[in-house]
C-alpha positions in Angstrom: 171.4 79.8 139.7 174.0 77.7 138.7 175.3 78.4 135.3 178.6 77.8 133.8 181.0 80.3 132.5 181.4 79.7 128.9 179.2 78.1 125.9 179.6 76.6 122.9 177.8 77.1 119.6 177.2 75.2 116.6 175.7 77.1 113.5 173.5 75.3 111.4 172.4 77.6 109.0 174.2 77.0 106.4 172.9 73.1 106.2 169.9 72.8 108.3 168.5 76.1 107.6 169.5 76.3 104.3 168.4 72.9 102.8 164.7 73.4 103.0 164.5 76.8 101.2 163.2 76.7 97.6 165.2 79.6 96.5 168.7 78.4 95.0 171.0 80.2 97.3 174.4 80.2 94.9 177.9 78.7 96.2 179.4 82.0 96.3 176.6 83.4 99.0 176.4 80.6 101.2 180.4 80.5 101.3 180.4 84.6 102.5 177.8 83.6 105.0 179.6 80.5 106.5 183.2 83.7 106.6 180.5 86.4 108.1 179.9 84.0 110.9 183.3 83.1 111.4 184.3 86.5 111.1 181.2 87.4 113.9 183.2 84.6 116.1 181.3 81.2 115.3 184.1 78.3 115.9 182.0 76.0 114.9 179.6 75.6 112.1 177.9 72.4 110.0 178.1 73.8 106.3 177.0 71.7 104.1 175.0 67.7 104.1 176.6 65.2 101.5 173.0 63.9 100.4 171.7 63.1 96.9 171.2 66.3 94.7 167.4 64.9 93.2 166.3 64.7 97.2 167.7 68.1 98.5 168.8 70.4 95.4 170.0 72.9 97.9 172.5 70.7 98.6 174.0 69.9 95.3 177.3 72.1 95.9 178.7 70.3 98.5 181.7 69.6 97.2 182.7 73.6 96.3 181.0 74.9 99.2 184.1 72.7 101.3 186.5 73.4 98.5 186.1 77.5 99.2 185.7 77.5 103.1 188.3 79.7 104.9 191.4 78.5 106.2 191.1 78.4 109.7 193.1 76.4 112.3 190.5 77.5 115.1 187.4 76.9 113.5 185.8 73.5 113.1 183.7 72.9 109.7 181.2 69.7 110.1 179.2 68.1 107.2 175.8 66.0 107.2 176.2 62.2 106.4 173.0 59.9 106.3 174.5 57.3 104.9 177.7 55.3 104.1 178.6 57.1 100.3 177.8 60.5 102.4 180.8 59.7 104.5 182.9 58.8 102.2 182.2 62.5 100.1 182.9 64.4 103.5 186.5 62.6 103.8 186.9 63.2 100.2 185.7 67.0 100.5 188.4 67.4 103.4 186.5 67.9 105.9 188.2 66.1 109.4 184.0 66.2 111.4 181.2 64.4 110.0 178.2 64.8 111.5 175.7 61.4 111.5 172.2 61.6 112.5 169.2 58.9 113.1 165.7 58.3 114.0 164.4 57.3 117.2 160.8 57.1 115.8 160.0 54.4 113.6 157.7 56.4 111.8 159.5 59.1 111.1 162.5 57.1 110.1 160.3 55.6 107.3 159.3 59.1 106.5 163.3 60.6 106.7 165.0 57.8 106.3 163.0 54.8 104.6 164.0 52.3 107.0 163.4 51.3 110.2 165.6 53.0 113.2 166.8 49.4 113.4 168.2 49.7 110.2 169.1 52.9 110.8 171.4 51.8 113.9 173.1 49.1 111.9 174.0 51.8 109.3 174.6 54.3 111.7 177.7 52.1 113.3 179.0 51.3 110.1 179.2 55.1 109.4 181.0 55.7 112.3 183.7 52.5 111.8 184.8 54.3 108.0 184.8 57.7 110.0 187.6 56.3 112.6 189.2 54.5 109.3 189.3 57.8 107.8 190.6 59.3 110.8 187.5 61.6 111.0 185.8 63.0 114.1 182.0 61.1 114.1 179.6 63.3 115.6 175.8 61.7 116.2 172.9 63.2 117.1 169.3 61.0 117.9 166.2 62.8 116.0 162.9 62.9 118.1 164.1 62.5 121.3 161.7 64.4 123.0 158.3 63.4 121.2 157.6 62.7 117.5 153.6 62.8 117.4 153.3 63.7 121.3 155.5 64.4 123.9 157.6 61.4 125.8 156.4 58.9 122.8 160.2 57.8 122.3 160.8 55.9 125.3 163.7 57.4 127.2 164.9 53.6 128.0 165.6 53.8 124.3 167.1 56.8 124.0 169.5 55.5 126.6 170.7 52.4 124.9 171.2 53.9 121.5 173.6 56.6 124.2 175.6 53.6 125.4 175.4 51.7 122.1 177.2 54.8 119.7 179.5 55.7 122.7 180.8 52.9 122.9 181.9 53.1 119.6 183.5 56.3 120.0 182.2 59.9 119.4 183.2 63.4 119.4 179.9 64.2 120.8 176.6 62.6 121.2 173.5 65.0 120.6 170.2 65.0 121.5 167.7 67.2 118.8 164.3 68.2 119.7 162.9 67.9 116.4 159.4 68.8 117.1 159.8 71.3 119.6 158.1 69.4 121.8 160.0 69.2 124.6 159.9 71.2 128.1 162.5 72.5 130.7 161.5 70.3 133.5 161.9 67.1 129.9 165.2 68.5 129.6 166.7 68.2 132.7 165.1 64.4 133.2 166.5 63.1 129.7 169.9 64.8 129.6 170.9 63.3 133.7 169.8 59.8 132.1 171.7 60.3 129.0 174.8 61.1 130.9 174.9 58.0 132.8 175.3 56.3 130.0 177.6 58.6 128.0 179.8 59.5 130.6 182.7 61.8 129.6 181.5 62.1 126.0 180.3 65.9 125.5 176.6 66.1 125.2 174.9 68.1 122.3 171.5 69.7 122.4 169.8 70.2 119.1 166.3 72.5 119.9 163.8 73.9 117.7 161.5 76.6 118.7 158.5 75.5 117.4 156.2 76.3 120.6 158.7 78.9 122.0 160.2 76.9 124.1 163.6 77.1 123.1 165.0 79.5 124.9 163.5 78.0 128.0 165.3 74.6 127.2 168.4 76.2 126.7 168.8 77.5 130.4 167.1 74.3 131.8 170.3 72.2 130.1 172.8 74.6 131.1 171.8 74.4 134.8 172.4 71.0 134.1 175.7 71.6 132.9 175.2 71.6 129.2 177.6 73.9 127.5 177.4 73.1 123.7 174.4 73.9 121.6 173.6 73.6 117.7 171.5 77.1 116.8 170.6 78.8 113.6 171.4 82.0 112.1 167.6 84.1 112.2 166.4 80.9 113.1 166.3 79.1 109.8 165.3 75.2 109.9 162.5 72.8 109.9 161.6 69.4 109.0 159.4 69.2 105.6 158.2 65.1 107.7 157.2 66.9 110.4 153.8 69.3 110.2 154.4 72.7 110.9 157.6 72.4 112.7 159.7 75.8 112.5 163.2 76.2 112.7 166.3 76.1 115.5 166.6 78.3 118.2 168.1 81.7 116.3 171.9 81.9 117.0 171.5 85.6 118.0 168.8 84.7 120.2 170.4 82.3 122.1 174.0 84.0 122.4 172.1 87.5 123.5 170.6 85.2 126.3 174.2 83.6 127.4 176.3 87.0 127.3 173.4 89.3 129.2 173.6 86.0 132.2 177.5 86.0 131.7 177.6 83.1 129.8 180.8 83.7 127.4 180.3 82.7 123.8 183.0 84.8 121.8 180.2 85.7 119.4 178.8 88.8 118.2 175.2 88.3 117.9 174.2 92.0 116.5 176.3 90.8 113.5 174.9 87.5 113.7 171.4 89.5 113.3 173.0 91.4 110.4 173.4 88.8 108.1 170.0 87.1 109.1 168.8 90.1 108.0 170.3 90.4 104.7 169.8 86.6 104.1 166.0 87.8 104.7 166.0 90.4 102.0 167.8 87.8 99.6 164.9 85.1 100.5 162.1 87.4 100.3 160.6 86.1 103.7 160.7 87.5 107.5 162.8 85.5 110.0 162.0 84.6 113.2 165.0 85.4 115.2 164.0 88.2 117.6 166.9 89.8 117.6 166.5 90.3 113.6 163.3 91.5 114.5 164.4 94.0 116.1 167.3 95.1 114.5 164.7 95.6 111.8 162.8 97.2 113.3 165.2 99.8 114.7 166.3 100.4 111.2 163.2 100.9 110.0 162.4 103.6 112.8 165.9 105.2 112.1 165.0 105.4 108.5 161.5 107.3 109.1 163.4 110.0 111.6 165.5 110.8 108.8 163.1 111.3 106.1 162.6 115.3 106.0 158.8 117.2 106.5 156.5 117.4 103.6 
């Protein structure tokens, strides 16, 4: 098996996992979670999406959330941009990598987005001119790649041009998210060796979700591919509220258990990446889905019934 020596990991807790919880998580607890990861190793992590408050509330302290982040030379902070004004707040929030994301379903796009992924191409390469003018790194990543309402119903001939069309144009890194869950290993392999034929020397970005537990799978089927950067989520946190019973990412602890125990260097602790998930739990009343939070809990909990003394 073929497998390269090191990975790299984007958390996306703190904004993709974050934004659809109901609970108001406060500035000062989302800012500790973004220093436990760094502090667990994470070098890279999406903190925050620069979207109207009255849409995603979650969202609404942007601004601070950027204003308090460490100071950390080695660590890259990203922010969520769906539009033009969104940019514009990440350059004004300081942050230097803006991460821009579109439709590849028309449907959906309506759903997301309210326009058509036509529209949302046009406004998508504008984004990414006032990134370069603000000497910002533009990251984008194509939603639905794999299947929207069944697998394979965004044409991959499509998926290719919008790859040449954005590169072109000049990107950090061009992702591919798996919004559904939908895709397979054998899906994986076929889309990502099209995709970089047309994107050439431009790192490619997967973006999976778990939703029929086949994340992990996808995960090695890319990396024998050579894939080596992936977007995960901290107890696996996520979902998309236009997209029935979707779940969330891949769980960062999950994923970077699998890499180290192949030999697959991360630099990230994943037992205290399953710490916090499970503290986040407590603080958001619900179970997470990241095994390795299961676990840990479950360890605890057995530890804590040894030590209780005979009646």
């Amino acid at each position: 098996m073929q497998l390269p020596e090191s990975a790299s990991i984007c958390e996306v807790g703190p904004r993709d996992g974050f934004q659809y919880e109901t609970t108001f998580i406060p500035t000062e607890r989302k800012v500790a979670v973004i220093e436990r990861l760094v502090e667990a190793g994470v070098r890279r992590i999406q903190v925050t999406s620069f979207v109207h408050p009255k849409w995603v509330p979650q969202m609404a302290d942007a601004e601070e959330v950027c204003r308090r982040l460490p100071d950390r030379d080695d660590v890259i902070f990203s922010g969520l941009a769906l539009n033009v004004k969104g940019v514009e707040r990440a350059h004004a929030a300081g942050l230097r990598y803006v991460d821009l994301s579109i439709a590849t379903h028309d449907e959906h796009s309506l759903a997301n987005a309210n326009m058509t992924v036509a529209e949302a191409v046009r406004q998508a390469e504008a984004m990414i001119r006032l990134a370069h003018h603000y000497d910002m790194q533009p990251q984008l990543g194509l939603q639905t790649v794999f299947g929207y309402k069944q697998p394979g119903d965004t044409p991959l001939q499509r998926i290719r041009e919008l790859a040449r069309r954005f590169v072109d144009l000049g990107l950090e890194s061009f992702s591919l998210a798996d919004t559904t869950g939908m895709a397979h290993p054998v899906q994986i392999q076929e889309y990502v060796e099209a995709v970089r034929e047309e994107i050439g020397d431009t790192p490619l970005v997967l973006h999976l979700h778990d939703t029929r537990g086949m994340g992990l799978a996808n995960v090695l089927a890319a990396l024998q591919c050579g894939v080596t950067r992936f977007d995960t989520s901290l107890g696996g946190l996520g979902g998309c509220p236009f997209i029935p019973g979707a779940t969330g990412n891949i769980a960062t602890e999950d994923t970077v258990y699998m890499l180290e125990a192949m030999g697959v260097r991360t630099g990230i602790d994943y037992r205290r990446v399953a710490e916090l998930a499970l503290e986040l739990e407590a603080f958001l009343g619900k179970e997470l889905p990241g095994r390795q939070t299961r676990l840990l809990a479950r360890q605890r909990a057995l530890a804590a019934s040894e030590s209780r003394p005979c009646s």
